[in-house]
C-alpha positions as CSV (number, residue, x, y, z in Angstrom):
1,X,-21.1,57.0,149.1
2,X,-24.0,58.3,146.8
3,X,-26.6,55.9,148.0
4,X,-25.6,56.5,151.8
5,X,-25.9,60.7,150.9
6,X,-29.1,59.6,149.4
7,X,-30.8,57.4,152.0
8,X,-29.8,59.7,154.3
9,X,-31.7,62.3,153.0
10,X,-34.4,60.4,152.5
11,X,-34.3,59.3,155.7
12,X,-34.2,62.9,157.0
13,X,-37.2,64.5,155.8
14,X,-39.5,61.7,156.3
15,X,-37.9,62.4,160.2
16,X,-38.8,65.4,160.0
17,X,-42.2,64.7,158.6
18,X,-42.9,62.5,161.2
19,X,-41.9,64.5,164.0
20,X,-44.4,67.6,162.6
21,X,-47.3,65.2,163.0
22,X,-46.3,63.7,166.3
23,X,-46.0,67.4,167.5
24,X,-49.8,68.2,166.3
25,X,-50.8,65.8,168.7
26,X,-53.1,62.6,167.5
27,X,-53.1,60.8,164.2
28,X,-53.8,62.7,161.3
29,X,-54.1,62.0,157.6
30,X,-50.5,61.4,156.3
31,X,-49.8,63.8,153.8
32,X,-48.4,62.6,150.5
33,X,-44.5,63.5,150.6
34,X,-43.2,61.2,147.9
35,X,-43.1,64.2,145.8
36,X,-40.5,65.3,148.9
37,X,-38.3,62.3,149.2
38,X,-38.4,62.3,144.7
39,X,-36.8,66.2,145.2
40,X,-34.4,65.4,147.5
41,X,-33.1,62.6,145.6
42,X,-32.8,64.4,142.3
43,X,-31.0,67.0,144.3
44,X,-28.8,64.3,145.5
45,X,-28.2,62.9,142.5
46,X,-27.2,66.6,140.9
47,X,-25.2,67.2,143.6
48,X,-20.9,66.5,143.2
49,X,-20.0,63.8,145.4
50,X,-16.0,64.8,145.0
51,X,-14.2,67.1,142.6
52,X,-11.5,65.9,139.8
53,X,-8.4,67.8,138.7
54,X,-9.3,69.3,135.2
55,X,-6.9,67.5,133.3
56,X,-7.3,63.7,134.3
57,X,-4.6,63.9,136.9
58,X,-5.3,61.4,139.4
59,X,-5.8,64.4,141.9
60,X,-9.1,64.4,144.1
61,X,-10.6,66.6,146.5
62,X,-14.4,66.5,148.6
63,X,-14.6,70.2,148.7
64,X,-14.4,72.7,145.4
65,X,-10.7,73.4,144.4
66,X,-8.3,75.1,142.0
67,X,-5.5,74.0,140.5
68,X,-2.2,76.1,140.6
69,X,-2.9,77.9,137.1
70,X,-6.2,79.2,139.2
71,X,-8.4,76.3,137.1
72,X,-11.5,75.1,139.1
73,X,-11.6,71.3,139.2
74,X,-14.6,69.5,137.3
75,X,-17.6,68.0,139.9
76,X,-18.3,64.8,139.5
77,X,-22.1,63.5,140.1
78,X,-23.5,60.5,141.0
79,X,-24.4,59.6,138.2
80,X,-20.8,60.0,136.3
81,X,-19.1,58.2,139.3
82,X,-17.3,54.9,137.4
83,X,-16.7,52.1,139.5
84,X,-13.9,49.5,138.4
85,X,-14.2,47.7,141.0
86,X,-14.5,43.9,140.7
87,X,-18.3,42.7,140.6
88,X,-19.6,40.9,143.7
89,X,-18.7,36.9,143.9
90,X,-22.5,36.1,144.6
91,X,-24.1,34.9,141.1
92,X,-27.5,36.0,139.7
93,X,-30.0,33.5,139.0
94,X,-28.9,33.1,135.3
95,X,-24.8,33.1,136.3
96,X,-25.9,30.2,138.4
97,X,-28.1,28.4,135.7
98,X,-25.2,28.9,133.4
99,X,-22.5,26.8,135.9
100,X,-24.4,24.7,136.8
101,X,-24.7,23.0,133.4
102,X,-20.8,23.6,133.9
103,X,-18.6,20.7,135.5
104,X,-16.9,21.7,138.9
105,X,-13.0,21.0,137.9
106,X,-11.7,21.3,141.5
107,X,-12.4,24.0,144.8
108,X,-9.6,26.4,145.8
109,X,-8.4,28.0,148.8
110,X,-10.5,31.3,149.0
111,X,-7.6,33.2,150.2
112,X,-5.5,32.9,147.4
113,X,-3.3,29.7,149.2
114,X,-1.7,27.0,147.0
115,X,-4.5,24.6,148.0
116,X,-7.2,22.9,146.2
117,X,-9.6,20.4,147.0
118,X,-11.4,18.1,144.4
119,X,-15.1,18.3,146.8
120,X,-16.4,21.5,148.7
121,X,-14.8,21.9,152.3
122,X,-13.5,24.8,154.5
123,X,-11.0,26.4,155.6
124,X,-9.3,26.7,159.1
125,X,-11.2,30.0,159.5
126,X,-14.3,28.5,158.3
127,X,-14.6,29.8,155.0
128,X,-15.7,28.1,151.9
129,X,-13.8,27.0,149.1
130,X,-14.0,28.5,146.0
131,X,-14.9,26.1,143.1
132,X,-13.5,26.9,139.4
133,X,-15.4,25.5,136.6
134,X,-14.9,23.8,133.2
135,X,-13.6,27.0,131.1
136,X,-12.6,29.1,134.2
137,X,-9.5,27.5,134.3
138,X,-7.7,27.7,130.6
139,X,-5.0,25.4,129.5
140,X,-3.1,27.9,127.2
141,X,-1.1,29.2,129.7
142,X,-3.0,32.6,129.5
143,X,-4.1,34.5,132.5
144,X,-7.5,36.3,132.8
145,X,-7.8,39.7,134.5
146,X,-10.6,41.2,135.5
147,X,-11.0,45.0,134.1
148,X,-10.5,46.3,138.0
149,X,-7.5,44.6,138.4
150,X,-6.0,45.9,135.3
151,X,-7.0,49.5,136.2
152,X,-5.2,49.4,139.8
153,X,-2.4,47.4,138.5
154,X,-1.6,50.2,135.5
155,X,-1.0,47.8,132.7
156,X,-0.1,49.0,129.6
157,X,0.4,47.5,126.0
158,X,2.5,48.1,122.8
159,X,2.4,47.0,120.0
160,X,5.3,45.8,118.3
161,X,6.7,47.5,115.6
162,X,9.3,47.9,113.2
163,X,12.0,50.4,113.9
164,X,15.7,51.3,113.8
165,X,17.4,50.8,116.8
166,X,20.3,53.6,117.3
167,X,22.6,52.6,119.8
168,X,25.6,54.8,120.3
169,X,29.0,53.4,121.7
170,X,30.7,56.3,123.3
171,X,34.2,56.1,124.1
172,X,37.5,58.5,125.0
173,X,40.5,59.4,123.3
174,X,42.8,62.0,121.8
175,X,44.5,63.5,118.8
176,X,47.0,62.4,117.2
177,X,49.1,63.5,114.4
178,X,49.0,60.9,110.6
179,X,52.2,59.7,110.9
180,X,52.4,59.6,107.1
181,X,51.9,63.6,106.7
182,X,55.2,64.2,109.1
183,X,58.9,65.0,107.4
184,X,61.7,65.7,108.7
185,X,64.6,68.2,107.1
186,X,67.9,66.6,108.2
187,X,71.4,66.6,106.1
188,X,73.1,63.5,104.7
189,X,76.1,65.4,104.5
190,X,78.4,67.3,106.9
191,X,77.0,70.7,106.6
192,X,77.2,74.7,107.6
193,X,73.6,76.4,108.4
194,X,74.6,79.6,106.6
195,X,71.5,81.3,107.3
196,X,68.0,80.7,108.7
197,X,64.4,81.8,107.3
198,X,61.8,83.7,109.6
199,X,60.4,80.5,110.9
200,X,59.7,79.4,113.8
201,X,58.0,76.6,115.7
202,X,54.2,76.8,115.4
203,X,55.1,78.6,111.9
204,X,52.6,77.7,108.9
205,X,54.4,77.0,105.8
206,X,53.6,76.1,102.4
207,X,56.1,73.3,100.3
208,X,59.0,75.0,98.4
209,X,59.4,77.8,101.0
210,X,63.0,78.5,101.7
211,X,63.7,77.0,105.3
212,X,67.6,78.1,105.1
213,X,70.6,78.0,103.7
214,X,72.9,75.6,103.8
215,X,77.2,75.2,103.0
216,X,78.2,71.1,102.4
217,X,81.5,70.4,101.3
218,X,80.7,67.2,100.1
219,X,77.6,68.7,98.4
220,X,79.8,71.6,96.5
221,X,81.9,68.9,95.7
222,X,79.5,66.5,93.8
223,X,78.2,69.9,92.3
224,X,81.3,70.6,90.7
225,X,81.9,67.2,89.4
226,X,78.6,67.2,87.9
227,X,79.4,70.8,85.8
228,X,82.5,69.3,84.6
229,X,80.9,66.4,82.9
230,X,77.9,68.0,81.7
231,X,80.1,70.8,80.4
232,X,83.1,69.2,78.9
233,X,83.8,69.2,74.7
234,X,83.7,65.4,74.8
235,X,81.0,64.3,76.9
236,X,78.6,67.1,76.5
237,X,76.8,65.8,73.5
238,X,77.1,62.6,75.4
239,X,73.7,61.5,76.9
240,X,74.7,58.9,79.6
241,X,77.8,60.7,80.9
242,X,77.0,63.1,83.4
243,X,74.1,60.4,84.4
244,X,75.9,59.3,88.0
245,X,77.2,62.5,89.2
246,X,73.4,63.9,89.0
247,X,72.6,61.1,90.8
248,X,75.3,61.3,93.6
249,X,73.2,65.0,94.0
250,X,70.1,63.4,94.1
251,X,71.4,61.1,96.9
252,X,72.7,64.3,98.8
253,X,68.8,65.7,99.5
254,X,70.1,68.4,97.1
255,X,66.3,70.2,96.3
256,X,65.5,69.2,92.5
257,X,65.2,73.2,91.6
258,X,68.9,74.0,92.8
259,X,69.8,71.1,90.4
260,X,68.1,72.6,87.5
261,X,69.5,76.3,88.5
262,X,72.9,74.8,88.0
263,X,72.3,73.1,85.1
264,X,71.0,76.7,83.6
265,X,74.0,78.7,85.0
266,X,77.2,76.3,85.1
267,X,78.1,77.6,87.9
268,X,78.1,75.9,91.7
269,X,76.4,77.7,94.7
270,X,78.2,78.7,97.6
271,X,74.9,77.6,99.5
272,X,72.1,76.1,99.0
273,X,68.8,77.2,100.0
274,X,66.9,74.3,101.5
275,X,63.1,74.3,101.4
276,X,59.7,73.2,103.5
277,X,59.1,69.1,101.7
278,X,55.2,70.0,102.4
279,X,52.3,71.8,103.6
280,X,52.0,72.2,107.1
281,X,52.8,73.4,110.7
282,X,56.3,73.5,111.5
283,X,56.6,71.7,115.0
284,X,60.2,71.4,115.6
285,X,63.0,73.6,114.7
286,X,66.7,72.9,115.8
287,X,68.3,75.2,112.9
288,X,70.4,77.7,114.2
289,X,72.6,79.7,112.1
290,X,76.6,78.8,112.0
291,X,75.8,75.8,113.6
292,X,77.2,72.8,112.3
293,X,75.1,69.7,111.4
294,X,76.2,66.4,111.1
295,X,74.5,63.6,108.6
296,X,71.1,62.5,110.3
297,X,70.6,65.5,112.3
298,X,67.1,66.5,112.3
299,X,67.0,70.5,111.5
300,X,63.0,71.1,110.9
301,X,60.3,68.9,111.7
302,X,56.9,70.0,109.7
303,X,53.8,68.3,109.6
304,X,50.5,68.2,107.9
305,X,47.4,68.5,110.3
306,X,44.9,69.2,107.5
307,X,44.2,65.2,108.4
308,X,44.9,64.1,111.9
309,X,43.7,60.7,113.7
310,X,41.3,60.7,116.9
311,X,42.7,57.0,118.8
312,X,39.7,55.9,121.3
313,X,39.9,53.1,123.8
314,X,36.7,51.1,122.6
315,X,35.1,48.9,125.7
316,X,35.5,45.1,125.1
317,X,32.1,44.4,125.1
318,X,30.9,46.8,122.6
319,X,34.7,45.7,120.3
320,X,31.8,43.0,117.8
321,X,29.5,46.5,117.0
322,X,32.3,48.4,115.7
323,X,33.8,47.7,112.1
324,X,36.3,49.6,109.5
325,X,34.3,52.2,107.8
326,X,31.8,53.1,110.0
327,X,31.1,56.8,110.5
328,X,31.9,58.6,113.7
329,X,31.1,61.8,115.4
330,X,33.8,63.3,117.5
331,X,33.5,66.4,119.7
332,X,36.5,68.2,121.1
333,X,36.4,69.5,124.7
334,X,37.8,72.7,123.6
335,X,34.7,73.2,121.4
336,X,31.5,72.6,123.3
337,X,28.4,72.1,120.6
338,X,30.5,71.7,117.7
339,X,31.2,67.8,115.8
340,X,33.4,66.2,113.7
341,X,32.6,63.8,111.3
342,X,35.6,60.5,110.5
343,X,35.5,57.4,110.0
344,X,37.1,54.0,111.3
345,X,40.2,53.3,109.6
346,X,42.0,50.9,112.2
347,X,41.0,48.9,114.9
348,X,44.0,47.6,116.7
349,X,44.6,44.0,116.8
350,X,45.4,44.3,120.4
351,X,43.7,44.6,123.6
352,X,44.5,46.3,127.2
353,X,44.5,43.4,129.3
354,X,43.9,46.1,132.5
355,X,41.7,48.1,130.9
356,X,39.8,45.5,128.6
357,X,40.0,47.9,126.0
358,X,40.8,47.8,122.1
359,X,42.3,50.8,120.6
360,X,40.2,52.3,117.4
361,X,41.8,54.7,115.3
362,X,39.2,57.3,113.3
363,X,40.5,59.6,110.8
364,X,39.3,63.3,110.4
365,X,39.2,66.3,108.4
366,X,40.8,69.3,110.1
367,X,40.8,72.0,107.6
368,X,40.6,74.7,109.9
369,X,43.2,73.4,112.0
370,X,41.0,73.2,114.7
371,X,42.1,69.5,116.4
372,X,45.7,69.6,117.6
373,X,47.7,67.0,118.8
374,X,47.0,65.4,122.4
375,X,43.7,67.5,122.0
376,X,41.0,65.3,124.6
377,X,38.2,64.3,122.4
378,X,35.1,61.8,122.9
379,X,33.8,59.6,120.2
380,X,30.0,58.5,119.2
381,X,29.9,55.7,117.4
382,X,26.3,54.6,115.6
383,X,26.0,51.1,115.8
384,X,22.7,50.3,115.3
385,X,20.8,48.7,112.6
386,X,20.6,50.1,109.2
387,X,17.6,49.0,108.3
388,X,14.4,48.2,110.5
389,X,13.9,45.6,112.9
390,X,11.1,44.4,115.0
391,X,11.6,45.5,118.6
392,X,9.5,46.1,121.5
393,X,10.4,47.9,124.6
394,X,12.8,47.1,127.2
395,X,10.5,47.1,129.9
396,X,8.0,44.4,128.4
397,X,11.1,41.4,128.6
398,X,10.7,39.1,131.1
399,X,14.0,37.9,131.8
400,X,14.9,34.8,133.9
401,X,18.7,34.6,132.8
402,X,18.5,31.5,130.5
403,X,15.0,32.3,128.7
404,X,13.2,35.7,127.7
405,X,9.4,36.1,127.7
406,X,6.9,38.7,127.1
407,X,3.5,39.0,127.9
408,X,1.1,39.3,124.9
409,X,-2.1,41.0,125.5
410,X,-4.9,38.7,124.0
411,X,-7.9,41.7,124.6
412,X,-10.5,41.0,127.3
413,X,-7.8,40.8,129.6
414,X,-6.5,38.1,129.3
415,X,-2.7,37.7,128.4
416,X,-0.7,35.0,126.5
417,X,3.4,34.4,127.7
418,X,5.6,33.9,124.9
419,X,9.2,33.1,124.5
420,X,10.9,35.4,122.6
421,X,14.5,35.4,120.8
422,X,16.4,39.2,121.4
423,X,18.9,41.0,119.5
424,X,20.5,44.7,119.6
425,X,18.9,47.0,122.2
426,X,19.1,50.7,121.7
427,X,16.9,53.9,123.2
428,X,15.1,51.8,125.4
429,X,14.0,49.2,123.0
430,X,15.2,45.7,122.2
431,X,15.1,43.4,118.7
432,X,12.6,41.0,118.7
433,X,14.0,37.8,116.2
434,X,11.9,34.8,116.8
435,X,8.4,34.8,119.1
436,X,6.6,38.0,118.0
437,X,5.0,39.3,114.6
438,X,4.3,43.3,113.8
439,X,1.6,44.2,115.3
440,X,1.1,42.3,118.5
441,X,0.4,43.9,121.6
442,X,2.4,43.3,124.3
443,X,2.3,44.5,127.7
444,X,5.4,47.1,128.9
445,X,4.1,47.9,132.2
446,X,2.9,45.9,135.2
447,X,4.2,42.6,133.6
448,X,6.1,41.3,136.5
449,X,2.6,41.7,138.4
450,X,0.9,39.5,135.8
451,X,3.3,36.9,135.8
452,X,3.4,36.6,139.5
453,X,-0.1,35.8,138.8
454,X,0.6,33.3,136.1
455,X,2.9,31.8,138.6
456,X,-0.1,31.3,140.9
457,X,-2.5,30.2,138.4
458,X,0.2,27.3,137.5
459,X,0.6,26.2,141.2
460,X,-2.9,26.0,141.5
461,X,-3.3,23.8,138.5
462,X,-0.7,21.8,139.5
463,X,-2.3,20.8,143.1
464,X,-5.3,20.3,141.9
465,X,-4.2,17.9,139.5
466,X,-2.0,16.2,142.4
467,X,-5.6,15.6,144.6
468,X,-7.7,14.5,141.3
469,X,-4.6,12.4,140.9
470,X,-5.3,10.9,145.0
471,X,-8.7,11.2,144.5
472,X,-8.5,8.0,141.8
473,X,-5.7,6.2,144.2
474,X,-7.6,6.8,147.0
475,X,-11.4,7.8,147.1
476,X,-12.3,9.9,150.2
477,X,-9.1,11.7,150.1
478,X,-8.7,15.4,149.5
479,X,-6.0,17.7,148.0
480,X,-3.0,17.7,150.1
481,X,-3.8,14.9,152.5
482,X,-6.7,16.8,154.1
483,X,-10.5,15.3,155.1
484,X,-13.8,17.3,153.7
């Protein structure tokens, strides 16, 4: 574009020259106008042939032009103009000195066709074959690029390094109360609910509070039985009597302080206040008052939900990641932003033959009784490596099903395939175990374009090894059957 803008002002004033003296009439000593046609190039070459956005954008224009933030873009001259375009196949002098102390290996087809030819010929549109030289043609299985090619293709290169890959399993599930922090307030005795404490369902209570009071024949009974032996002139001094009737108490779910009471006193209760076993919510009261209970009749049910369990349905394929220990991070769906941390404690020997899931059960602190039970949670689960690992990105594997490759950039553009061994992948990156070492470049973007020219580059070999091979069977013959 330059050299056109230039020649054509060149071209123009020495017109224009010409046409003053043809006007004057006659020829008359040319004046010297080099100084003219040295301006105007200078000019030329000052001049912008196109404007650039201002930050490297790949944004152009031919006429000046601001960008949105009101930012002029920069003018590019002639003389700053980079071309990366591929150099012109005819050879200096010294390019053709230099092959021709070179050995032609074989001719290709010059439009790129899976043909060769072991002497010079054309092709069906005339054209000449190519021919590729001793060294032209490596057998390292690399691939060559000129620096044009790379530019347009937009290949890029990492290198690989060592990092720890954090791959999250995420997974559904919901709260659910520790079975071994429930109990259950139920009579082992036909009993009389005398009266019942200000508690209800959804009630906090503490262990030792009085839940009610209770009448028991068979309870009075044993009570009795145990003051007469413990009080009588000739077993009190008597340390095993009195041993079994404490114990038929015991039996009874009598609370160990109304015991002690009527060992202090002597005398037996009417009732019996009956108190909360433990800590916790009360979730369950049938105790109403004058009702009669019968043995195994469940009265209060209280649980403690400082501890609860969060059971998640774990994907099969992600089952082998997951072990007994591992931290978790759970977040409620009541509590948007907020986590809490637990840890594996069971992973169910069992697995959903519909769903092709394996139940996981993680255990967490609830000390503001936050969680409650059937509560909807989701579950992260860090599975990645502790420590580590050689890893490249994602996008550099080359990945045929039964073998994995990358594409290791040698400098100078050329490129080096290499089989590679994977692991773990996590955040866009994959483990590297066998085929790479830290540090080697390897090309992430525009790989599948290179090894589409690999793939070339290895048919042409092969054909023209096929027509050197009929060249030796047969002399005359070309590549493919064909005459010169």
């Amino acid at each position: 574009m330059t050299r056109l803008a230039m020649t054509g002002t060149a071209a123009g004033i020495l017109a224009a020259a010409g046409a003053a003296l043809f006007a004057g009439g006659g020829v008359r000593p040319q004046p010297d106008i080099s100084h003219l046609v040295s301006a105007a190039s200078a000019a030329d070459a000052s001049a912008p042939i196109y404007f650039r956005d201002p930050d490297g954008k790949p944004f152009y224009s031919l006429t000046p032009k601001t960008t949105a933030d009101g930012r002029d873009y920069r003018a590019v001259r002639a003389g700053e103009d980079v071309s990366f375009d591929e150099p012109d196949q005819a050879p200096d002098t010294m390019t053709a000195n230099a092959k021709g102390d070179r050995k032609i290996r074989y001719y290709r087809n010059p439009m790129g066709l899976p043909d060769t030819s072991p002497v010079p010929k054309k092709d069906s549109m005339g054209m000449d074959y190519i021919p590729v030289y001793e060294g032209e043609d490596s057998d390292d299985g690399s691939i060559k690029l000129s620096p044009g090619k790379i530019q347009r293709s937009g290949v890029k290169s990492e290198p690989a390094e060592l990092r720890r890959l954090r791959t999250l399993v995420r997974a559904p599930g919901t709260i659910q109360l520790d079975e071994r922090r429930v109990s259950v307030v139920a009579m082992r005795a036909e009993s009389f609910v005398q009266k019942v404490a200000d508690v209800t369902t959804g009630s906090r209570v503490s262990k030792g509070q009085p839940l009610m009071d209770i009448y028991s024949p068979a309870v009075s009974s044993a009570a009795a039985e145990y003051l007469a032996t413990i009080t009588s002139k000739m077993t009190a001094g008597i340390e095993p009597y009195g041993r079994g009737s404490r114990q038929r108490l015991v039996n009874l779910d009598v609370p160990e302080p109304v015991i002690a009471e009527m060992e202090k006193s002597h005398s037996v209760p009417i009732t019996i206040p009956w108190s909360s076993p433990r800590d916790g919510i009360v979730l369950q009261r049938n105790a109403i008052e004058g009702m009669r209970a019968q043995p195994g009749d469940v009265l209060f049910r209280v649980a403690d939900i400082a501890l609860v369990w969060a059971n998640v349905d774990i994907a099969e394929r992600d089952l082998g990641n997951v072990v007994v220990g591992q931290p978790v991070a759970v977040r409620a769906r009541s509590y948007p932003g907020r986590s809490f941390k637990g840890l594996i404690s069971v992973i169910y020997p069992q697995l959903n033959k519909e769903t092709r899931t394996a139940r996981v059960r993680i255990e967490l602190e609830n000390a503001d009784l936050a969680l409650l039970p059937d509560m909807y949670v989701d579950a992260e689960i860090d599975t990645g490596t502790p420590a580590p690992v050689l890893s490249v990105a994602e996008s550099a594997v080359l990945d045929t099903g039964s073998r994995q490759a990358v594409l290791v950039d040698k400098g100078q553009g050329r490129f080096e395939p290499r089989e590679v061994k994977l692991g773990r992948r996590g955040e866009g990156h994959v483990e590297i175990r066998e085929g790479l070492a830290e540090g080697d470049a390897v090309v992430t973007s525009a790989n599948f374009l290179i090894d589409a020219e690999s793939n070339l580059k290895a048919a042409l070999k092969g054909f023209a090894e096929g027509g050197n091979a009929q060249e030796t069977g047969s002399p005359g013959d070309t590549a493919m059957g064909a005459k010169p």
